[in-house]
C-alpha positions as CSV (number, residue, x, y, z in Angstrom):
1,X,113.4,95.1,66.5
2,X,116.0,96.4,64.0
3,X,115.5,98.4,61.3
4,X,115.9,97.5,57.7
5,X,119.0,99.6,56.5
6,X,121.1,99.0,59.8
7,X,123.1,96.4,58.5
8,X,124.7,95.6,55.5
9,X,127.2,92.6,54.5
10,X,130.3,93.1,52.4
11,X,128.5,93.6,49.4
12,X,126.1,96.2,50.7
13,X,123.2,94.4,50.9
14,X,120.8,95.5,53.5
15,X,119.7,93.3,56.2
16,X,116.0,93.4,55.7
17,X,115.8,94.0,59.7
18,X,113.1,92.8,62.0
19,X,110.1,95.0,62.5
20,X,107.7,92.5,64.4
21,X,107.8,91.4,68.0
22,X,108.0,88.1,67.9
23,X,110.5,87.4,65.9
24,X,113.4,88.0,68.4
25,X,112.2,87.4,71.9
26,X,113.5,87.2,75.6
27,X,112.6,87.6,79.3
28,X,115.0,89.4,81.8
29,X,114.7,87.1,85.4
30,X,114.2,89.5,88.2
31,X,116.3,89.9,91.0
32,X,114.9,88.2,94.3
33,X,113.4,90.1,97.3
34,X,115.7,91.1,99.7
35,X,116.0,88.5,102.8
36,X,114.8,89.7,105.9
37,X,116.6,88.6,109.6
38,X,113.9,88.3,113.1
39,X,114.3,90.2,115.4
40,X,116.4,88.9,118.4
41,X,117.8,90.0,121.5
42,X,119.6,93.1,120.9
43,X,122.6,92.2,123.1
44,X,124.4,88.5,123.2
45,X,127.3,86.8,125.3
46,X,127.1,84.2,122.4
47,X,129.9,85.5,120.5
48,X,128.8,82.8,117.4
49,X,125.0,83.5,117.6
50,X,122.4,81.8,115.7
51,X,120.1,84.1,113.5
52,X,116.9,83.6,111.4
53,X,114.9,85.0,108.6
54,X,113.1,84.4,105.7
55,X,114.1,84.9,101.8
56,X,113.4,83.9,98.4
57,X,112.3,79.7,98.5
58,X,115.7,77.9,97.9
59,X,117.7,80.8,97.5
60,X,120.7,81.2,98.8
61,X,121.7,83.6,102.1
62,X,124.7,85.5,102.7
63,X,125.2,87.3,106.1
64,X,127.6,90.4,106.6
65,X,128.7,92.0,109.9
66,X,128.9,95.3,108.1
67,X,131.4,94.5,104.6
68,X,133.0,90.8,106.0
69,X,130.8,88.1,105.3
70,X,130.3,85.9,108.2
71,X,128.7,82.8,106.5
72,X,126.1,81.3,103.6
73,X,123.0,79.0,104.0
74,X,120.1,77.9,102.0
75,X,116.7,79.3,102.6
76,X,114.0,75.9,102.5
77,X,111.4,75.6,99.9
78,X,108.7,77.8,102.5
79,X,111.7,80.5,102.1
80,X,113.1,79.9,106.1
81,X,116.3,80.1,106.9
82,X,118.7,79.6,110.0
83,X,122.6,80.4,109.9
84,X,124.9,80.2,112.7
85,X,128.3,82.1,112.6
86,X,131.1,79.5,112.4
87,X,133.6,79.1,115.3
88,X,136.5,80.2,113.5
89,X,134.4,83.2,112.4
90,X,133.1,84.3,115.9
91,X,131.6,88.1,116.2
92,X,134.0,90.2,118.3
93,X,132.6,92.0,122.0
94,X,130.9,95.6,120.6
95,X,128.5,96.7,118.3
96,X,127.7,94.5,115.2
97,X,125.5,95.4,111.9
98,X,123.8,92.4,110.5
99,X,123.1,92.3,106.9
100,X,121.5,89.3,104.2
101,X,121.7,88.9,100.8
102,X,119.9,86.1,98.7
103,X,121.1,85.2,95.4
104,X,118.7,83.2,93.5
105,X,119.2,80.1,90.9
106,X,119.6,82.4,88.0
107,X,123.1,84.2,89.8
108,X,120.5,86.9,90.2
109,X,121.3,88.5,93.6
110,X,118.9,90.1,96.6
111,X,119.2,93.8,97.6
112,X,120.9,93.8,101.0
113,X,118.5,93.2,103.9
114,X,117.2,95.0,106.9
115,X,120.1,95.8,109.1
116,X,120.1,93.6,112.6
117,X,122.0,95.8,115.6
118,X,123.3,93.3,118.3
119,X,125.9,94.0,121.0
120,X,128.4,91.0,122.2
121,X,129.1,91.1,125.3
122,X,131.3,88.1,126.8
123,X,132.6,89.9,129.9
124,X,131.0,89.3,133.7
125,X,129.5,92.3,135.8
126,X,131.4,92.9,138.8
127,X,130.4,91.5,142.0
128,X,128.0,93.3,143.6
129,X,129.8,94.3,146.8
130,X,128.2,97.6,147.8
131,X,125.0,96.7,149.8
132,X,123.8,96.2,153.1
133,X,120.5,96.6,155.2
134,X,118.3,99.6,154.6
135,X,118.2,102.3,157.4
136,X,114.7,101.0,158.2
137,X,115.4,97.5,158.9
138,X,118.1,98.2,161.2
139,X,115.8,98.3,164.0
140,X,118.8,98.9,167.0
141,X,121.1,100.8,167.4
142,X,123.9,98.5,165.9
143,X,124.7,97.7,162.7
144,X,123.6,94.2,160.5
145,X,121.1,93.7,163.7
146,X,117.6,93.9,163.2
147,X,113.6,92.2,164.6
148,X,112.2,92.3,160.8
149,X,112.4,88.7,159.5
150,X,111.9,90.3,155.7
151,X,114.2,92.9,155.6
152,X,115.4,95.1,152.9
153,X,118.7,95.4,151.4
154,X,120.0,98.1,149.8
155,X,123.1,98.4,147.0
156,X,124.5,99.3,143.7
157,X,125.4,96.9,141.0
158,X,126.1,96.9,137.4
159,X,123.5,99.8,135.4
160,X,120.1,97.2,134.2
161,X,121.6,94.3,136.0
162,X,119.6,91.8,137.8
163,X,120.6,91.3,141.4
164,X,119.7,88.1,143.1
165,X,120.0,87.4,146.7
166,X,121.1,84.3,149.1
167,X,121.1,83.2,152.5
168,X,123.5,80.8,152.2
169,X,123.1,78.6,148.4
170,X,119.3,79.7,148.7
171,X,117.8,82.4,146.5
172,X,115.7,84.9,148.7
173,X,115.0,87.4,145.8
174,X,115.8,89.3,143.0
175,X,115.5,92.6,141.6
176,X,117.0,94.8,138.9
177,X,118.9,97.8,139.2
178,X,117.7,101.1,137.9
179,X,119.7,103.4,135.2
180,X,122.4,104.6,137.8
181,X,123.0,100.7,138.9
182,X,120.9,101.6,142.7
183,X,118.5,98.9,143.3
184,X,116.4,97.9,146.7
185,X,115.3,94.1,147.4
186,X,112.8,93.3,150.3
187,X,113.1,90.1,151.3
188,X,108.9,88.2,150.4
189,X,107.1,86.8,153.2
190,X,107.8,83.1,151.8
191,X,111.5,83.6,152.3
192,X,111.7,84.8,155.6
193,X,114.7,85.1,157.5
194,X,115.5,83.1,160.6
195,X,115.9,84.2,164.3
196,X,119.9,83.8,164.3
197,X,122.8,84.3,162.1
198,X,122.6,84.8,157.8
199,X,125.7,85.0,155.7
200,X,123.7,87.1,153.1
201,X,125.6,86.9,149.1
202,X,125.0,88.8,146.0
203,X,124.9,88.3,142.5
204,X,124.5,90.0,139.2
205,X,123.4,89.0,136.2
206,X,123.8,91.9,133.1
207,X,121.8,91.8,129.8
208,X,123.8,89.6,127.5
209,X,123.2,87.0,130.5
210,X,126.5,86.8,132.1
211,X,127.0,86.6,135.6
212,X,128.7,87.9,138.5
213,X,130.4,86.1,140.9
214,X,129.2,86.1,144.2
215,X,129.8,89.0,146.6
216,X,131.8,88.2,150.0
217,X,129.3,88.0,152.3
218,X,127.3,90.3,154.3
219,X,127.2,88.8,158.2
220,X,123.5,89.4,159.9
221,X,121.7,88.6,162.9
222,X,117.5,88.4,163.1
223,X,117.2,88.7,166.3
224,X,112.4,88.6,167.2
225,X,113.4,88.0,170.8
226,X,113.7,90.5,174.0
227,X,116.5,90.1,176.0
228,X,116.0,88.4,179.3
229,X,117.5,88.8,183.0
230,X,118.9,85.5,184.5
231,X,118.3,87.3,188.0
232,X,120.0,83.4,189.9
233,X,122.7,83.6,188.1
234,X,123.0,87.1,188.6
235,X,125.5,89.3,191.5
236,X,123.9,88.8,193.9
237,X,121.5,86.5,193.0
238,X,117.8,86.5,193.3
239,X,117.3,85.6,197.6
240,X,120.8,85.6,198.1
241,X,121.6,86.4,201.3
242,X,124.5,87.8,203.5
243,X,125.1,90.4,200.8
244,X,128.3,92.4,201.3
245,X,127.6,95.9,202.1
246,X,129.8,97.4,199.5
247,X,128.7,94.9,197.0
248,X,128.2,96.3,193.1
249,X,124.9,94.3,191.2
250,X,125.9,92.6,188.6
251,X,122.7,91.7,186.4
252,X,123.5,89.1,183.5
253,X,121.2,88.9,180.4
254,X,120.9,86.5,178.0
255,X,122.5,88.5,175.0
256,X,124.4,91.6,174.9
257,X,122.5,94.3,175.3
258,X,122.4,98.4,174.9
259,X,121.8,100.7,177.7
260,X,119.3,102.9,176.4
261,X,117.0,105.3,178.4
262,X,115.7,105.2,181.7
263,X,116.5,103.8,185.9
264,X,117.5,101.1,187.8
265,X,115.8,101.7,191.3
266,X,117.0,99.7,194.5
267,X,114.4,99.4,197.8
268,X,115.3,98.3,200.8
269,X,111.9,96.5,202.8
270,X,111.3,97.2,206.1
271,X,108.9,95.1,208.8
272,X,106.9,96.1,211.5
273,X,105.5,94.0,213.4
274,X,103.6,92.3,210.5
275,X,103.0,95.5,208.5
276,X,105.7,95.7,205.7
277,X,106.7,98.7,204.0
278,X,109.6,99.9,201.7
279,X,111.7,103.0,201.0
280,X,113.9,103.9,197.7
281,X,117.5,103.2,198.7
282,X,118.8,104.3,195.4
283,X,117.5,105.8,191.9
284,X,120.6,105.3,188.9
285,X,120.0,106.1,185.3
286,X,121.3,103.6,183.2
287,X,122.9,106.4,181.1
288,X,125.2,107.5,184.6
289,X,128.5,106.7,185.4
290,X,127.2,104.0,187.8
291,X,126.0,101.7,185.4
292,X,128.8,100.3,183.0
293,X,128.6,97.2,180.4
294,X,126.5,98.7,177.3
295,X,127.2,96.2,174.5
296,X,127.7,92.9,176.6
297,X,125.7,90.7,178.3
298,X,126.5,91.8,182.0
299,X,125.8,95.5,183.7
300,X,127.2,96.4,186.5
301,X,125.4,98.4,188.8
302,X,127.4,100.5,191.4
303,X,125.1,101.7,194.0
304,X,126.5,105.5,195.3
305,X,126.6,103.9,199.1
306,X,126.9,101.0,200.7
307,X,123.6,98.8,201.4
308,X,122.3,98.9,205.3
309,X,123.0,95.9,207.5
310,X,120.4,93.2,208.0
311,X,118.2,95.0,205.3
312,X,115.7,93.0,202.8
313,X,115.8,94.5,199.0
314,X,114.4,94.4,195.8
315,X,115.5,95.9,192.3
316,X,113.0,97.3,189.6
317,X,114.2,98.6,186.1
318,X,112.2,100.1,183.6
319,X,110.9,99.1,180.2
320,X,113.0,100.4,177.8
321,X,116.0,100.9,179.7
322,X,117.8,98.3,178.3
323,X,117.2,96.7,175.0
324,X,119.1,94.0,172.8
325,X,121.4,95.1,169.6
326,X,118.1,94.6,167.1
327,X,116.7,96.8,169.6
328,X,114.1,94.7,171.3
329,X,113.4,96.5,174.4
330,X,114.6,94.4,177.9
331,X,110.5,94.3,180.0
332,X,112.1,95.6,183.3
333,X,110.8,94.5,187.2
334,X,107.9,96.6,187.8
335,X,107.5,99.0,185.1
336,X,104.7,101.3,184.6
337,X,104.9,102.4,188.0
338,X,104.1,98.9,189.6
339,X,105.8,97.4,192.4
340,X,107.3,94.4,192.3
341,X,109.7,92.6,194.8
342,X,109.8,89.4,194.1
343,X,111.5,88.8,190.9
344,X,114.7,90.2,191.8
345,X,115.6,90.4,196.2
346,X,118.4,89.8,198.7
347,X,119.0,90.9,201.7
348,X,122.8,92.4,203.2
349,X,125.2,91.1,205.6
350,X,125.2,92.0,209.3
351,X,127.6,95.1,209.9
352,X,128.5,97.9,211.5
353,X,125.6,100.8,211.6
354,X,127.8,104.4,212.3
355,X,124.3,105.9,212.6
356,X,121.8,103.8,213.5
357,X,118.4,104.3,211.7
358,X,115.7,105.5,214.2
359,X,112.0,105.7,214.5
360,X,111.4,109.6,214.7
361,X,107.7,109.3,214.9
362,X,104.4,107.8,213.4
363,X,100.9,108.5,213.6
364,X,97.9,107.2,211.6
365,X,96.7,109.4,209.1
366,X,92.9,109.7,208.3
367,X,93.3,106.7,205.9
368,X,94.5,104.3,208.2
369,X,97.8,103.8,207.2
370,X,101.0,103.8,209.4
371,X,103.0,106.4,208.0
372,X,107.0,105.3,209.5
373,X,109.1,108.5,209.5
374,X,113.3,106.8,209.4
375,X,116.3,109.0,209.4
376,X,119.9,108.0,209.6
377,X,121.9,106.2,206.6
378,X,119.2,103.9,205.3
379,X,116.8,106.7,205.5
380,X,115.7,108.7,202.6
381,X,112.1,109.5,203.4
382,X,108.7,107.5,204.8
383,X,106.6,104.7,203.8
384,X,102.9,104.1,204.1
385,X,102.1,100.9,205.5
């Protein structure tokens, strides 16, 4: 509307105005809704990344990493569209904030968008170096040896990382470490380690999906099996005869093996007549002096005096006395307080007797046993018969 007497020509004449609302007439095209940009993973090592959205139908998109625009596209006629940031445009590693702007086919342009956080991150985690077997798998008393076929292994990698595991080029798990990088992975019964040797690699994978290369290696052995005695190979060997009277016993296993807690006892046999018995020529702790080779696959046992002449004997060792690296306990000869002189005998060498063991006395005791009294070097006591 204008009003009668607001303009005049040169001659003052009035313009007679306009007072109706139909006269003069116009409509102002509105600005179009603001674009909005899906949600997507908040951190990228895609340094030109594809993003999405939606806007006014066939309008056209701006995108802006904060003030620098970073590309245009057209939204379709259902109002989707796609944009991704141009090669010679690529987003640099940090923080980026996405904005959109639509303008529409008038000119008329879109209040800016929602903004879109997203970190780039190009750069690979470390390696994760730091880790070895928990203090529960290592079953022995050595390191990297242990009798569980899933063990777990312990480490620190790169903070929410995942860590994956391999034997070799095969994956036996993954896991994710926690806030201060610690993680823990226990090997699944489907991926169960071998008995033997496993060259055991890391690898880390952080967030924006780059990964590590692998760790150098961590060198294990599974080791299910107890240790056994090779008693015919062994010094002397099992019915060897003629043994030398200062001989040392050299038992050979079939690994190396720990000498742990308990005896190695040595009886001689003695026969009368038909009627055997045996006496304890020596009783040695495998944690003495006279028994040497912990961590290999021979001990040496060196009796404290020489063996009789012309004497049978038999050795017995307990359970537990000796056990492989994974700790796997050796079973002994005639543990649990059995006797057992067969596995493991010889008999010694003719010699020279200074004092000749005698037969002080022996009577029959209600029982009817013959108890044999001996004294002299190869004495040490009686034995029932």
């Amino acid at each position: 509307q204008i009003a009668a007497t607001a303009l005049d020509d040169a001659s003052s004449n009035s313009y007679a105005g306009i007072s109706d609302t139909t006269s003069l007439s116009f409509t102002t095209a509105e600005a179009p809704d603001g674009p909005a940009i899906d949600p997507t993973n908040d951190i990228t090592n895609d340094s030109t990344p594809t993003l999405t959205g939606v806007a006014e139908a066939n309008s056209t998109v701006e995108l802006f990493d904060g003030s620098t625009s970073i590309g245009t596209t057209t939204a379709d006629a259902s109002g989707a569209w796609s944009l991704t940031v141009e090669g010679g445009s690529p987003l640099g590693e940090g923080s980026h904030a996405i904005t959109a702007q639509s303008t529409d086919s008038t000119g008329s342009k879109s209040a800016a968008s929602n903004v879109l956080n997203i970190i780039v991150d190009t750069a690979a985690p470390a390696s994760p170096e730091s880790f070895a077997l928990s203090a529960a798998t290592v079953t022995g008393s050595v390191h990297n040896y242990s009798s569980v076929t899933t063990p777990t292994f312990e480490g620190t990698s790169e903070v929410n990382s995942i860590v994956e595991l391999f034997d070799g080029s095969t994956s036996i798990g993954t896991t994710t470490a926690d806030a201060s990088g610690a993680w823990s992975l226990t090997v699944e019964d489907g991926s169960s380690l071998a008995e033997g040797s496993h060259a055991i690699t890391a690898k880390a994978t952080d967030r924006a999906g780059n990964k590590s290369p692998a760790s150098n290696a961590l060198n294990i052995t599974i080791d299910t099996t107890s240790p056994t005695l090779n008693a015919d190979t062994s010094t002397p060997g099992d019915n060897a005869t003629a043994v030398a009277l200062d001989s040392n016993i050299t038992l050979n296993f079939s690994e190396q093996v720990i000498l742990k807690t308990g005896n190695i006892k040595i009886w001689n046999t003695m026969d009368f007549g038909g009627w055997e018995g045996w006496d304890l020529f020596e009783d040695i702790a495998v944690t003495s002096d006279k028994v040497t080779g912990d961590r290999t696959n021979q001990v040496v046992v060196n009796p404290q005096n020489n063996f009789d002449p012309n004497t049978n004997y038999f050795l017995q060792i307990d359970q537990g006395a000796i056990a492989d690296f994974a700790g796997t306990s050796y079973a002994g000869i005639g543990s649990n307080g059995s006797i057992d002189k067969t596995t493991f005998n010889f008999s010694s060498s003719t010699g020279t007797q200074a004092d000749v063991s005698a037969l002080a006395a022996s009577t029959y005791d209600p029982a009817g046993y013959l108890y044999v009294a001996n004294e002299g070097a190869g004495g040490g006591g009686g034995s029932e018969i």
